[in-house]
Every structure is written in structure tokens, then in C-alpha cells.
N, C-alpha and C positions, 0 to 999 in steps of 0.2 A: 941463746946466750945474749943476743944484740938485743932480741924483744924485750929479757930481762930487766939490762942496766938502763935500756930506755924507760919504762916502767918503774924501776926505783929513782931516776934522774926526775922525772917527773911526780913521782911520790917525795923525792926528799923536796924538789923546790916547792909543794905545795908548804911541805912541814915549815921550810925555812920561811917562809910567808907570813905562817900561823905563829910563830915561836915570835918573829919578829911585831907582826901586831899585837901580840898577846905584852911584848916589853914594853911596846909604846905607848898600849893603854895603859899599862900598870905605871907607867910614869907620868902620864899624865894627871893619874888618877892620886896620886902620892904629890906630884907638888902641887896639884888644885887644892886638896882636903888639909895637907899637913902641914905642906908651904906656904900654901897661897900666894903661891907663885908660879900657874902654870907654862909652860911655854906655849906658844901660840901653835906651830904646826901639828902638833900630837895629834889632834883630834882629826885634824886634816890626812895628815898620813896615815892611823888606823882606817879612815875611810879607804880611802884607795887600796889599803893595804888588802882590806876588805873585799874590796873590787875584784882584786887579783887573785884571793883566796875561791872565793866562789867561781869563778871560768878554771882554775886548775883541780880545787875537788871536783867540778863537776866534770870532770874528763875525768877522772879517780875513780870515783863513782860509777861511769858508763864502764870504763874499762872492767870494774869489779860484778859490776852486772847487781848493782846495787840501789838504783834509782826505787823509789818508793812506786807501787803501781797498785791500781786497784784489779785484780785479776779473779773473783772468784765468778766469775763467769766466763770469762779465758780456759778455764782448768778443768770445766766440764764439756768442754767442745775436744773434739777428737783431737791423737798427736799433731797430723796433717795438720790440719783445719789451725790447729796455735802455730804451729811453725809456719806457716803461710802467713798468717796474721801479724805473726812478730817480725817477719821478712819486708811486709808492707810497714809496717811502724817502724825499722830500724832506714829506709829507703826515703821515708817521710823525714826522719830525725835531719837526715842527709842533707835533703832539700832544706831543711829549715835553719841547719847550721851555714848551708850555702848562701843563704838569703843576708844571715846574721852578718855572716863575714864580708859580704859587700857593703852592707849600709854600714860595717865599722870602718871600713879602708874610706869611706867617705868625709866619717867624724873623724877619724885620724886625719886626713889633711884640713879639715875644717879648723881642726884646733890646735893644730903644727907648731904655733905662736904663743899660744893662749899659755898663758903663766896661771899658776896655780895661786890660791890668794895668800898662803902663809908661805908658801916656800917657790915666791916667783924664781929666782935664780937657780934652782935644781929639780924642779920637775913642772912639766909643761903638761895643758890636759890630753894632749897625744901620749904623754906616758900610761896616763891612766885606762884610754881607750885601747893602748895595745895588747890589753888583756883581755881583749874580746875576741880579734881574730887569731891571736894564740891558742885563748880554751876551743873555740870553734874548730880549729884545726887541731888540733888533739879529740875531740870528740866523733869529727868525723875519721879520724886514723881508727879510733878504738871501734867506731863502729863497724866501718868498712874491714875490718883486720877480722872480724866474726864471722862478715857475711856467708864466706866461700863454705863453711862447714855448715851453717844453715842452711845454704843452698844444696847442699849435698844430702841433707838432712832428709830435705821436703821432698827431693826426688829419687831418693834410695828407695828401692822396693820394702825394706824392711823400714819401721816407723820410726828410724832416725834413733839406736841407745848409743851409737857410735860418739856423736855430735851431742853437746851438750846442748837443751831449751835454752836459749834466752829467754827471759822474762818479758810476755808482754806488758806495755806500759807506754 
């Protein structure tokens, strides 16, 4: 039940992201061509907004077991042999979002200060960096939140139909 509303909390904020960039471009996009009169931050804040869509789908995505993978040679190697392989590539994901989220907590105080160029008085570039160690930390939750049934998968006597594959990728 709690895995759930965490899961749509996290699927609605990505929505809310997307619905929201999606108005800011179409406004900017309408008073550039029709007004010609754009407002200055539009462009600016679909970026970011942008920023922040990408580190939340892409937690969306890990958690849906959705990421694009090239696997037709994964899928002719025995159950074991993929489920061990995809056990090492979700352990690697791990590390690499671990990596990710220290050199962010780094740019975040780097840029603590740092005003944004259209809209200095309401968002700072630490806002926009804190959508890095956010998706990071969703990415590693979704991943780590698999592991224990893949793990159980790869060392079950029977070839794991209990346990869904993850997809390697």
C-alpha cells in the first residue's frame, strides 16, 4: 500500500513537471509568434523544467523496468547466467548513481548563490541541480527495492519463475 502512493507520488510529480513545461513552452511559444512579445524566463524555466523531468522519468522508468536495452544476446544465455548478469548491472547502476549523487551535492553548494539569468529573485542554480541527487536517489531506491527477489531468483534451486527478470541493460 505505502510502495503504491510512493509510486503514484512520484509518477504524479513527474506528470506535474511535464503538464507544467508543456504550458510554459506553449506560452512562450504563443507570445513569441503571435505577440511578439515573449516573456523573458519561459525558455529558461522549460529548461529546468526539463532537467527535472528527465531525473524523475528516469526513476519512472527504472522503477517500470522500462529503460531501452540492447539484449538479444542477454536472452540466449541461460536463466542463471541473465539473472546474475542483470544482478551485476543493477549493483553497477548503484555505484554509478552513488557517484552521481556526490559530485551533485558538490554543484549544489557550488551554486547555492548563483541566480538564475531570467528569473534571479526565485530560483537559484542549486534549484535546478537538486534534481539530480533527487532522481539519483529514487533510482537507486527503485533499483535496490528489486534486488532481494533477484537475489533469490539466481539462488533458488528452481530457474527463478517465482521472481520476475529484470531486463538486462
Amino acid at each position: 500500500m505505502l510502495r503504491k502512493r510512493f509510486d503514484e507520488l512520484v509518477e504524479n510529480a513527474a506528470t506535474a513537471v511535464f503538464v507544467f513545461m508543456f504550458l510554459v513552452t506553449a506560452m512562450q511559444v504563443i507570445l513569441r509568434f503571435v505577440f511578439q512579445r515573449p516573456f523573458m524566463w519561459t525558455e529558461e524555466a522549460a529548461r529546468f523544467l526539463y532537467v527535472w523531468l528527465t531525473f524523475l522519468g528516469a526513476a519512472v522508468i527504472m522503477r517500470d523496468n522500462e529503460h531501452i536495452t540492447i539484449d538479444f544476446l542477454v536472452k540466449r544465455l541461460p536463466r542463471k547466467v541473465q539473472l546474475a548478469l542483470s544482478l551485476c548491472i543493477r549493483l553497477a547502476i548503484v555505484v554509478y548513481c552513488v557517484v552521481v549523487f556526490m559530485g551533485s551535492l558538490i554543484m549544489i553548494r557550488i551554486n547555492w548563490d548563483a541566480p538564475s539569468s531570467t528569473m534571479p529573485n526565485v530560483v537559484t542554480m542549486a534549484h535546478v541541480y537538486l534534481a539530480v541527487p533527487v532522481g539519483m536517489t529514487l533510482l537507486i531506491y527503485y533499483v535496490l527495492r528489486d534486488l532481494p527477489a533477484q537475489a533469490r531468483a539466481l539462488f533458488s534451486k528452481t530457474a527463478s519463475k517465482e521472481a520476475k527478470l529484470e531486463e538486462v541493460g
